[in-house]
C-alpha positions in Angstrom: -6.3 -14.1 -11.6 -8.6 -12.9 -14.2 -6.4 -10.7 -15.5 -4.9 -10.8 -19.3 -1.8 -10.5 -18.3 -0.4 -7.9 -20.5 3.4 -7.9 -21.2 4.8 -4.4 -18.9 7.3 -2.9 -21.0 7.9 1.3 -20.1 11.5 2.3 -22.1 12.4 5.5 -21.2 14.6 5.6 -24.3 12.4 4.6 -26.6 9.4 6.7 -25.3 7.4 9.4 -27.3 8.5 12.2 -25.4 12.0 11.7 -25.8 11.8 11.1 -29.4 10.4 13.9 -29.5 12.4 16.2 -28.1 15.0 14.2 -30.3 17.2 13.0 -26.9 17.1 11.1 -24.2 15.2 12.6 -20.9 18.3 13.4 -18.6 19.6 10.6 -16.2 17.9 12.7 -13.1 14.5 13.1 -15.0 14.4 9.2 -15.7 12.8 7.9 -12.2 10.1 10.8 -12.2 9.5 9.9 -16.0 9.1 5.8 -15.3 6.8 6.6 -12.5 4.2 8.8 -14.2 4.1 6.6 -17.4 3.7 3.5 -15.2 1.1 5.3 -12.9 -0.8 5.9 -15.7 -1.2 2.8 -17.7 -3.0 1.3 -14.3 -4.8 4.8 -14.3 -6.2 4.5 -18.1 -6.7 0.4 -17.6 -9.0 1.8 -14.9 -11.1 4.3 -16.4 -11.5 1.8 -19.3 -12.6 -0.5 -17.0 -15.2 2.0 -15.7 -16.5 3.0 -19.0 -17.2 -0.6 -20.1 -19.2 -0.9 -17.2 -21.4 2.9 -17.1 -19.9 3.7 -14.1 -20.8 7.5 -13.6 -19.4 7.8 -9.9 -18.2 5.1 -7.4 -16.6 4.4 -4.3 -12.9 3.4 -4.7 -10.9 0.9 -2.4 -7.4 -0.2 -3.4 -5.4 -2.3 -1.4 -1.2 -2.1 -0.9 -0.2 -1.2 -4.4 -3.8 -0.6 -5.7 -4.0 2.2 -3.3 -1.3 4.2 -4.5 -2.8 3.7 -7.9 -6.0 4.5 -6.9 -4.4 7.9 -5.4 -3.2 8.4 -8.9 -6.9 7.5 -10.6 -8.4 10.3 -8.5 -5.8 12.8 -9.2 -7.0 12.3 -13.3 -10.2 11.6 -13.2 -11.7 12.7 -9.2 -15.0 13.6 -10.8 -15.3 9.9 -10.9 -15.2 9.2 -7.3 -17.4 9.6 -4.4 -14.8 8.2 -2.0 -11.6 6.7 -1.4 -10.7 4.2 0.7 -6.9 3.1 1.1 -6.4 -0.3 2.9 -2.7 -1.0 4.4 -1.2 1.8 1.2 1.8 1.6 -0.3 4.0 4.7 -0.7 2.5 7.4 1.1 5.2 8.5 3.9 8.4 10.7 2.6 11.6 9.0 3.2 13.3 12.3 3.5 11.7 12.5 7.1 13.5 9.5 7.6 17.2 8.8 8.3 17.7 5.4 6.3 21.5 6.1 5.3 22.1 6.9 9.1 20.1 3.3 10.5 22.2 1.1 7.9 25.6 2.7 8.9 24.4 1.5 12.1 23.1 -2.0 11.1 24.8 -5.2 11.7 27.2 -6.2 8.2 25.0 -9.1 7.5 22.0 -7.0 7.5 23.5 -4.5 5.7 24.9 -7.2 2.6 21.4 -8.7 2.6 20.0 -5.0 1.8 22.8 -4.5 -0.7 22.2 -7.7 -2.2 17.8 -7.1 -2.4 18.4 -3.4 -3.6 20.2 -4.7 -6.8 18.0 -7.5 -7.3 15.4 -4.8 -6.9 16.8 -2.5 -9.2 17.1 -5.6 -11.8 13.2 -5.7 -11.8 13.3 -9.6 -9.5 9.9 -9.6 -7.9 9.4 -12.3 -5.1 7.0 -14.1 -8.0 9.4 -13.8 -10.4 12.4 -15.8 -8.0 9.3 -18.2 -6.8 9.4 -19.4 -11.1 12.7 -20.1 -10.9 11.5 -23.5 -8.6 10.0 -26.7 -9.2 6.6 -26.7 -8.3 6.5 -29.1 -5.3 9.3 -26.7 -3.9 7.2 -23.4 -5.1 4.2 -24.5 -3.1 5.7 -25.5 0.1 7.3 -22.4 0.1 4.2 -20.7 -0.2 2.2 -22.6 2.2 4.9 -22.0 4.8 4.3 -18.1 3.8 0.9 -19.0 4.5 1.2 -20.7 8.0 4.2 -18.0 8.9 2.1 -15.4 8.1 -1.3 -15.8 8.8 -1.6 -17.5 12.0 -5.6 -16.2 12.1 -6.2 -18.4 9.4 -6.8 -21.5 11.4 -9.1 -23.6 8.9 -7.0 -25.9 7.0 -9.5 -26.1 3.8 -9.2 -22.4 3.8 -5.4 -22.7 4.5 -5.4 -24.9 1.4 -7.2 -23.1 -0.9 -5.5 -19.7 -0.3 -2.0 -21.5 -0.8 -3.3 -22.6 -4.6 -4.3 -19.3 -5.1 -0.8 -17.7 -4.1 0.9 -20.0 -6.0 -1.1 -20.1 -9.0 -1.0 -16.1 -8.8 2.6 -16.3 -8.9 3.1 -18.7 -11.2 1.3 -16.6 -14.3 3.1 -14.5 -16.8 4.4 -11.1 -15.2 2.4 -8.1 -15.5 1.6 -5.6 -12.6 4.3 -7.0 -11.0 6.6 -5.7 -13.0 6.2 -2.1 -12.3 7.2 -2.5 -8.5 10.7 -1.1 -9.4 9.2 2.1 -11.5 7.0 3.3 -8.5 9.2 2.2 -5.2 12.7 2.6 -4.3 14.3 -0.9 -2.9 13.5 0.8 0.8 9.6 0.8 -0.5 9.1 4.7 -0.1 7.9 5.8 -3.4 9.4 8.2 -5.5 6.1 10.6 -5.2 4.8 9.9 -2.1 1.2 10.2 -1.6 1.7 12.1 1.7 1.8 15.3 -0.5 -0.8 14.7 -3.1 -3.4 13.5 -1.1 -4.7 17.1 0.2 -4.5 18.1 -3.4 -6.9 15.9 -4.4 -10.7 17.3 -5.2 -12.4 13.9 -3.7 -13.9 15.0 -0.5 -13.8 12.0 1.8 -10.8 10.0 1.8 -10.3 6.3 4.5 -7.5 4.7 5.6 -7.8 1.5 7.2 -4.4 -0.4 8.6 -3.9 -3.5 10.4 -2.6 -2.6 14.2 0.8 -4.7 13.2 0.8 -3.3 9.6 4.4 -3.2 7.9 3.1 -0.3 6.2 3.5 2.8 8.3 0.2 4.2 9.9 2.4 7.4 10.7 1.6 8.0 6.8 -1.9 7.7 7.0 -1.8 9.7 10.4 0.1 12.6 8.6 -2.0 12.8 5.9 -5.1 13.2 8.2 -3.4 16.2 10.0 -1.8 18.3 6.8 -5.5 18.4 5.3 -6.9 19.2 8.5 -4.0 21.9 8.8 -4.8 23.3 5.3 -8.9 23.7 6.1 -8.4 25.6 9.2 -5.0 28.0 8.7 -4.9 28.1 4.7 -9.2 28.2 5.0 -9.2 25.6 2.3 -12.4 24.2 2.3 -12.3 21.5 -1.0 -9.3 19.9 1.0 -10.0 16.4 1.6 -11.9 15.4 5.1 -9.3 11.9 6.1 -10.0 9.6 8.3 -7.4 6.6 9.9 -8.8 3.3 11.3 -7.2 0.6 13.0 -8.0 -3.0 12.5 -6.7 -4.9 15.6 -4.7 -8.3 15.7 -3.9 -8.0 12.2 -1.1 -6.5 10.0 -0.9 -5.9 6.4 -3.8 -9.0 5.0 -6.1 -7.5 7.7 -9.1 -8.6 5.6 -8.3 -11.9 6.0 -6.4 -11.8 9.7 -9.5 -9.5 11.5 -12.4 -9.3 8.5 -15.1 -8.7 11.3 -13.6 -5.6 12.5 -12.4 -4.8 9.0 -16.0 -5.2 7.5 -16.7 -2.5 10.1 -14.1 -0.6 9.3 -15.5 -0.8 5.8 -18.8 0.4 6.2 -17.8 3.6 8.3 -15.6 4.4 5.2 -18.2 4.5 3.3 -20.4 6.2 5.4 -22.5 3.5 6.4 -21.4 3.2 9.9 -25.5 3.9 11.0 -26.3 0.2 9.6 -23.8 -1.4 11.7 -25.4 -3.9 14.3 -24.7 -2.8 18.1 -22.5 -5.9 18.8 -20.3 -5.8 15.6 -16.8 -5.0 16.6 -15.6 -1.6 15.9 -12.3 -0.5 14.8 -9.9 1.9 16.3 -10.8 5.7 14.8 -8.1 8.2 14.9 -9.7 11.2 15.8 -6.4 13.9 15.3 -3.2 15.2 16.2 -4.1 15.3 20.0 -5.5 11.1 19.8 -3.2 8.3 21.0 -3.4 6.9 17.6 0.2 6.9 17.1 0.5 4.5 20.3 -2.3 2.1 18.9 0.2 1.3 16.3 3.4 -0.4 15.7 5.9 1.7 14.9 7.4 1.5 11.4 10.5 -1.0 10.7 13.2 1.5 10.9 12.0 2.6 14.0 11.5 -0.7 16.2 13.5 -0.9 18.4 12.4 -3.5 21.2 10.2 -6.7 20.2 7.4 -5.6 22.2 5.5 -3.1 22.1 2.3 -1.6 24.2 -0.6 0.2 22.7 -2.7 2.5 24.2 -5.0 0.2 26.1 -2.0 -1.0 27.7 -2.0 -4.6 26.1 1.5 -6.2 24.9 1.9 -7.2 21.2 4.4 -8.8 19.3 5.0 -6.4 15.9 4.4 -8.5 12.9 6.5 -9.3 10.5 6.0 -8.9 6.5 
Protein backbone atom coordinates (compact mmCIF):
# COMPACT_ATOMS: atom_id res chain seq x y z
CA UNK A 1 0.00 0.00 0.00
CA UNK A 2 2.88 2.12 0.66
CA UNK A 3 4.28 1.54 -2.45
CA UNK A 4 4.98 4.27 -5.33
CA UNK A 5 3.59 2.55 -7.61
CA UNK A 6 5.93 2.67 -10.43
CA UNK A 7 4.71 2.28 -14.08
CA UNK A 8 6.16 -1.69 -15.15
CA UNK A 9 7.17 -1.44 -18.62
CA UNK A 10 10.10 -4.36 -19.82
CA UNK A 11 10.20 -4.14 -23.98
CA UNK A 12 12.16 -6.70 -25.20
CA UNK A 13 12.41 -4.82 -28.46
CA UNK A 14 13.40 -1.81 -27.31
CA UNK A 15 15.86 -3.11 -24.60
CA UNK A 16 19.64 -2.30 -24.37
CA UNK A 17 20.84 -5.53 -25.16
CA UNK A 18 19.17 -5.89 -28.34
CA UNK A 19 20.10 -2.53 -29.50
CA UNK A 20 23.01 -3.49 -28.97
CA UNK A 21 23.55 -6.31 -30.77
CA UNK A 22 21.64 -4.21 -33.39
CA UNK A 23 18.50 -7.04 -33.64
CA UNK A 24 15.93 -8.23 -31.90
CA UNK A 25 16.77 -11.18 -29.25
CA UNK A 26 15.32 -14.29 -31.16
CA UNK A 27 11.60 -15.29 -30.58
CA UNK A 28 12.84 -18.40 -28.38
CA UNK A 29 15.24 -16.19 -26.28
CA UNK A 30 12.33 -13.60 -25.52
CA UNK A 31 10.67 -15.47 -22.35
CA UNK A 32 14.18 -16.24 -20.65
CA UNK A 33 15.05 -12.48 -21.58
CA UNK A 34 11.56 -10.84 -19.88
CA UNK A 35 12.11 -13.04 -16.93
CA UNK A 36 15.65 -12.04 -15.89
CA UNK A 37 15.09 -8.21 -16.61
CA UNK A 38 11.87 -8.43 -14.55
CA UNK A 39 13.56 -10.49 -11.75
CA UNK A 40 15.89 -7.98 -11.44
CA UNK A 41 14.20 -4.71 -11.17
CA UNK A 42 12.46 -6.32 -7.84
CA UNK A 43 16.11 -7.54 -7.07
CA UNK A 44 17.82 -3.96 -7.41
CA UNK A 45 14.49 -2.16 -5.73
CA UNK A 46 15.50 -4.53 -2.95
CA UNK A 47 19.07 -3.95 -2.40
CA UNK A 48 18.24 -0.24 -2.59
CA UNK A 49 15.90 -0.67 -0.10
CA UNK A 50 18.56 -2.31 2.08
CA UNK A 51 21.18 0.26 1.55
CA UNK A 52 18.91 3.14 2.62
CA UNK A 53 18.36 1.44 5.64
CA UNK A 54 22.35 0.00 6.67
CA UNK A 55 21.38 -3.29 6.47
CA UNK A 56 24.65 -5.34 6.47
CA UNK A 57 22.98 -8.93 6.80
CA UNK A 58 19.35 -9.95 7.45
CA UNK A 59 16.91 -12.60 7.50
CA UNK A 60 14.75 -12.74 4.31
CA UNK A 61 11.03 -13.90 4.23
CA UNK A 62 8.98 -13.49 0.97
CA UNK A 63 5.67 -14.55 0.58
CA UNK A 64 3.98 -16.21 -2.85
CA UNK A 65 5.58 -14.07 -5.42
CA UNK A 66 8.00 -12.31 -3.05
CA UNK A 67 9.55 -15.58 -2.56
CA UNK A 68 10.59 -16.33 -5.84
CA UNK A 69 11.98 -12.83 -5.87
CA UNK A 70 13.67 -13.27 -2.87
CA UNK A 71 15.22 -16.61 -4.47
CA UNK A 72 16.47 -14.26 -7.12
CA UNK A 73 17.87 -11.42 -4.37
CA UNK A 74 20.07 -14.19 -2.90
CA UNK A 75 21.30 -15.52 -6.07
CA UNK A 76 22.87 -11.60 -6.60
CA UNK A 77 23.58 -10.50 -3.56
CA UNK A 78 23.66 -13.88 -0.83
CA UNK A 79 26.33 -12.16 1.15
CA UNK A 80 23.42 -10.12 2.25
CA UNK A 81 21.46 -12.87 3.87
CA UNK A 82 21.67 -14.82 6.92
CA UNK A 83 18.56 -16.83 5.97
CA UNK A 84 15.76 -17.47 3.83
CA UNK A 85 12.52 -18.16 4.58
CA UNK A 86 9.87 -18.98 1.62
CA UNK A 87 6.23 -18.87 2.84
CA UNK A 88 3.54 -20.78 0.37
CA UNK A 89 6.41 -19.84 -2.98
CA UNK A 90 5.52 -19.33 -6.19
CA UNK A 91 7.39 -21.11 -9.03
CA UNK A 92 9.58 -23.53 -7.64
CA UNK A 93 8.34 -27.06 -9.04
CA UNK A 94 9.29 -27.98 -12.91
CA UNK A 95 6.33 -28.45 -15.05
CA UNK A 96 8.36 -30.77 -17.21
CA UNK A 97 7.81 -33.46 -14.37
CA UNK A 98 4.42 -32.83 -14.93
CA UNK A 99 2.04 -33.98 -17.69
CA UNK A 100 -0.29 -30.79 -18.13
CA UNK A 101 -0.86 -31.36 -22.04
CA UNK A 102 -1.88 -35.09 -21.20
CA UNK A 103 -4.57 -33.86 -17.97
CA UNK A 104 -6.33 -31.21 -20.37
CA UNK A 105 -6.72 -33.72 -23.28
CA UNK A 106 -8.39 -35.46 -20.64
CA UNK A 107 -10.41 -32.57 -19.01
CA UNK A 108 -14.05 -31.88 -19.47
CA UNK A 109 -14.56 -29.14 -22.82
CA UNK A 110 -15.85 -26.54 -20.48
CA UNK A 111 -12.75 -26.77 -18.36
CA UNK A 112 -10.71 -26.97 -21.05
CA UNK A 113 -12.39 -23.41 -22.86
CA UNK A 114 -12.12 -21.72 -19.49
CA UNK A 115 -8.22 -22.54 -19.56
CA UNK A 116 -8.00 -21.47 -23.11
CA UNK A 117 -9.94 -18.46 -22.45
CA UNK A 118 -7.48 -17.49 -18.84
CA UNK A 119 -4.24 -18.48 -20.77
CA UNK A 120 -4.90 -15.66 -23.43
CA UNK A 121 -6.17 -13.26 -20.98
CA UNK A 122 -2.99 -14.24 -19.27
CA UNK A 123 -0.81 -13.84 -21.99
CA UNK A 124 -2.54 -10.27 -22.57
CA UNK A 125 -1.02 -9.15 -19.10
CA UNK A 126 -5.10 -9.14 -17.37
CA UNK A 127 -4.36 -9.63 -13.67
CA UNK A 128 -7.38 -10.43 -11.42
CA UNK A 129 -6.80 -6.55 -10.10
CA UNK A 130 -6.68 -5.29 -13.30
CA UNK A 131 -10.42 -7.09 -14.37
CA UNK A 132 -11.67 -6.05 -10.62
CA UNK A 133 -11.09 -2.02 -12.23
CA UNK A 134 -13.09 -2.64 -14.79
CA UNK A 135 -16.34 -2.58 -11.97
CA UNK A 136 -18.11 -0.07 -10.15
CA UNK A 137 -17.02 0.09 -6.82
CA UNK A 138 -20.13 -1.20 -4.78
CA UNK A 139 -19.83 -4.28 -7.28
CA UNK A 140 -15.76 -4.40 -6.79
CA UNK A 141 -16.19 -4.70 -3.01
CA UNK A 142 -18.75 -7.21 -2.75
CA UNK A 143 -16.88 -9.17 -4.88
CA UNK A 144 -14.04 -8.97 -2.74
CA UNK A 145 -15.73 -9.49 0.49
CA UNK A 146 -17.22 -12.65 -0.97
CA UNK A 147 -13.43 -13.61 -1.79
CA UNK A 148 -12.98 -12.89 1.76
CA UNK A 149 -15.85 -14.94 3.37
CA UNK A 150 -15.17 -17.84 0.50
CA UNK A 151 -11.82 -17.95 1.28
CA UNK A 152 -11.04 -17.40 4.66
CA UNK A 153 -13.53 -19.16 6.73
CA UNK A 154 -10.76 -18.86 9.91
CA UNK A 155 -11.41 -15.31 9.82
CA UNK A 156 -14.49 -15.29 11.95
CA UNK A 157 -14.31 -11.61 13.48
CA UNK A 158 -16.43 -9.40 11.34
CA UNK A 159 -14.37 -6.01 12.18
CA UNK A 160 -11.41 -7.88 11.08
CA UNK A 161 -13.46 -9.38 8.16
CA UNK A 162 -14.22 -5.71 7.34
CA UNK A 163 -11.08 -4.17 7.50
CA UNK A 164 -9.18 -6.86 5.41
CA UNK A 165 -11.89 -6.42 2.61
CA UNK A 166 -10.92 -2.46 2.43
CA UNK A 167 -7.60 -3.37 2.27
CA UNK A 168 -8.01 -5.95 -0.72
CA UNK A 169 -10.02 -3.65 -2.49
CA UNK A 170 -8.18 -0.62 -1.97
CA UNK A 171 -4.91 -2.71 -2.94
CA UNK A 172 -6.46 -3.50 -6.10
CA UNK A 173 -7.85 -0.55 -6.94
CA UNK A 174 -4.23 1.38 -7.15
CA UNK A 175 -2.33 1.98 -10.34
CA UNK A 176 -0.61 -1.35 -11.61
CA UNK A 177 2.76 -2.12 -10.73
CA UNK A 178 4.16 -5.55 -9.41
CA UNK A 179 1.31 -6.84 -10.75
CA UNK A 180 2.23 -6.43 -13.93
CA UNK A 181 5.09 -8.72 -14.20
CA UNK A 182 2.89 -11.95 -13.34
CA UNK A 183 2.96 -12.82 -17.12
CA UNK A 184 7.02 -12.23 -17.51
CA UNK A 185 7.87 -14.70 -14.57
CA UNK A 186 4.82 -17.53 -14.79
CA UNK A 187 3.38 -19.38 -17.65
CA UNK A 188 -0.70 -19.23 -17.53
CA UNK A 189 -0.32 -22.85 -15.67
CA UNK A 190 1.78 -20.82 -12.89
CA UNK A 191 5.04 -22.93 -13.24
CA UNK A 192 7.65 -20.45 -13.81
CA UNK A 193 9.83 -20.30 -16.63
CA UNK A 194 13.06 -20.83 -14.21
CA UNK A 195 11.87 -22.79 -11.60
CA UNK A 196 13.46 -22.36 -8.28
CA UNK A 197 13.65 -26.13 -7.79
CA UNK A 198 17.03 -25.96 -9.64
CA UNK A 199 18.54 -22.76 -8.31
CA UNK A 200 17.91 -23.18 -4.92
CA UNK A 201 20.96 -25.71 -4.05
CA UNK A 202 23.01 -23.25 -6.07
CA UNK A 203 22.57 -20.76 -3.76
CA UNK A 204 25.61 -19.76 -1.17
CA UNK A 205 22.88 -18.86 1.73
CA UNK A 206 23.27 -21.69 4.19
CA UNK A 207 19.84 -22.12 5.76
CA UNK A 208 16.96 -21.95 3.66
CA UNK A 209 12.74 -22.46 5.27
CA UNK A 210 9.76 -23.32 3.74
CA UNK A 211 6.68 -23.00 5.47
CA UNK A 212 3.12 -24.11 3.49
CA UNK A 213 -0.26 -24.19 4.58
CA UNK A 214 -1.46 -28.13 4.86
CA UNK A 215 -4.18 -27.08 1.98
CA UNK A 216 -1.75 -24.79 0.10
CA UNK A 217 -2.56 -24.42 -3.71
CA UNK A 218 1.00 -24.13 -4.10
CA UNK A 219 2.66 -27.49 -4.28
CA UNK A 220 4.62 -28.63 -1.08
CA UNK A 221 6.06 -31.42 -3.50
CA UNK A 222 8.31 -28.35 -4.58
CA UNK A 223 9.42 -27.45 -1.33
CA UNK A 224 9.90 -31.24 -0.48
CA UNK A 225 12.17 -31.67 -3.61
CA UNK A 226 14.20 -28.99 -3.00
CA UNK A 227 14.97 -30.32 0.58
CA UNK A 228 16.02 -33.75 -0.85
CA UNK A 229 18.34 -32.56 -4.06
CA UNK A 230 20.45 -30.40 -1.53
CA UNK A 231 20.54 -33.06 0.82
CA UNK A 232 21.49 -35.39 -2.23
CA UNK A 233 24.32 -32.99 -3.34
CA UNK A 234 26.01 -32.76 0.50
CA UNK A 235 26.29 -36.47 0.87
CA UNK A 236 27.06 -38.05 -2.89
CA UNK A 237 28.61 -34.86 -4.69
CA UNK A 238 30.28 -34.03 -0.84
CA UNK A 239 29.16 -30.49 -1.37
CA UNK A 240 29.24 -28.99 1.79
CA UNK A 241 28.20 -24.93 0.96
CA UNK A 242 24.89 -26.58 -0.46
CA UNK A 243 22.10 -25.18 1.34
CA UNK A 244 20.68 -27.06 4.66
CA UNK A 245 16.39 -26.85 3.74
CA UNK A 246 13.88 -27.32 5.81
CA UNK A 247 9.76 -27.84 4.95
CA UNK A 248 7.07 -26.98 7.54
CA UNK A 249 3.54 -27.49 7.53
CA UNK A 250 1.03 -25.08 8.99
CA UNK A 251 -2.20 -26.98 9.60
CA UNK A 252 -5.91 -25.96 8.66
CA UNK A 253 -4.67 -23.45 6.48
CA UNK A 254 -3.82 -23.08 2.72
CA UNK A 255 -2.00 -20.45 0.89
CA UNK A 256 -2.87 -17.00 3.57
CA UNK A 257 -1.68 -19.39 6.33
CA UNK A 258 -0.64 -16.28 8.37
CA UNK A 259 -3.84 -15.17 8.59
CA UNK A 260 -5.90 -18.86 8.52
CA UNK A 261 -3.39 -20.62 11.47
CA UNK A 262 -0.93 -17.49 12.68
CA UNK A 263 -0.36 -19.40 16.01
CA UNK A 264 1.19 -22.32 14.44
CA UNK A 265 2.65 -20.13 11.74
CA UNK A 266 4.38 -17.70 14.37
CA UNK A 267 5.97 -21.11 15.37
CA UNK A 268 6.71 -22.04 12.34
CA UNK A 269 8.48 -18.61 12.11
CA UNK A 270 10.69 -18.78 14.88
CA UNK A 271 12.14 -22.31 14.07
CA UNK A 272 13.03 -20.71 10.64
CA UNK A 273 14.93 -18.46 12.12
CA UNK A 274 16.43 -20.53 14.50
CA UNK A 275 14.71 -19.50 17.39
CA UNK A 276 12.72 -22.46 18.00
CA UNK A 277 14.62 -22.67 21.80
CA UNK A 278 12.39 -19.47 22.88
CA UNK A 279 9.23 -21.06 21.92
CA UNK A 280 6.78 -21.54 25.07
CA UNK A 281 6.07 -25.45 25.76
CA UNK A 282 2.31 -25.08 24.92
CA UNK A 283 2.69 -23.02 21.69
CA UNK A 284 1.53 -25.16 18.79
CA UNK A 285 4.07 -26.60 16.64
CA UNK A 286 4.05 -27.07 13.01
CA UNK A 287 4.58 -30.13 11.01
CA UNK A 288 8.61 -30.57 10.26
CA UNK A 289 9.52 -32.59 7.32
CA UNK A 290 12.39 -34.42 8.31
CA UNK A 291 13.44 -36.20 4.60
CA UNK A 292 12.88 -38.38 1.86
CA UNK A 293 11.88 -41.39 4.18
CA UNK A 294 9.09 -38.75 6.34
CA UNK A 295 5.34 -38.92 5.59
CA UNK A 296 5.55 -35.41 4.67
CA UNK A 297 4.21 -35.94 1.30
CA UNK A 298 0.92 -37.44 2.97
CA UNK A 299 0.60 -34.37 5.39
CA UNK A 300 -0.16 -32.49 2.29
CA UNK A 301 -2.61 -32.00 -0.28
CA UNK A 302 -1.68 -33.04 -3.27
CA UNK A 303 -1.14 -30.41 -6.12
CA UNK A 304 -4.28 -29.39 -8.43
CA UNK A 305 -3.39 -31.58 -11.36
CA UNK A 306 -3.03 -34.34 -9.23
CA UNK A 307 -6.40 -34.37 -7.05
CA UNK A 308 -8.26 -36.57 -7.81
CA UNK A 309 -10.93 -37.36 -5.07
CA UNK A 310 -12.44 -34.40 -2.79
CA UNK A 311 -11.06 -35.83 0.27
CA UNK A 312 -8.19 -36.48 1.22
CA UNK A 313 -6.34 -38.09 4.56
CA UNK A 314 -3.14 -37.06 6.04
CA UNK A 315 -0.84 -38.86 7.88
CA UNK A 316 -2.49 -38.75 11.31
CA UNK A 317 -5.40 -40.22 9.61
CA UNK A 318 -7.79 -37.07 9.81
CA UNK A 319 -10.04 -36.21 6.69
CA UNK A 320 -9.73 -32.80 4.97
CA UNK A 321 -11.42 -31.06 2.40
CA UNK A 322 -8.33 -29.58 -0.12
CA UNK A 323 -8.78 -25.92 -0.36
CA UNK A 324 -9.48 -24.13 -3.04
CA UNK A 325 -7.36 -20.82 -4.35
Amino acid sequence: GLSSRPSFDIDVNTSTESQDNSSEIPPDQNDKWQTRETEQVFVESLEEWRKAHNIEKMTLGGHSMGGYLSVAYCEKYPQHVERLILISPAGVPDDREVDIKGRLKDAPLKFRLAVGVVSKFFHLGVTPSSFLRKFPEKRGRAMVQRYVEGRLPAITCPDEKTHLTDYLYTNAMLPGSGEDCLNKILKPTTFAHKPTLHRIPLLQVKNVSFIYGQNDWMDANGGIQTMEKCDELRKEAGKGDTPHVHVYGVRNAGHLLMLENWKEFNSAIALATGRGGRLSSHAPMPYDVKGPESAGRRFFAPPRWARKDADTVNDGGEQRRPATA
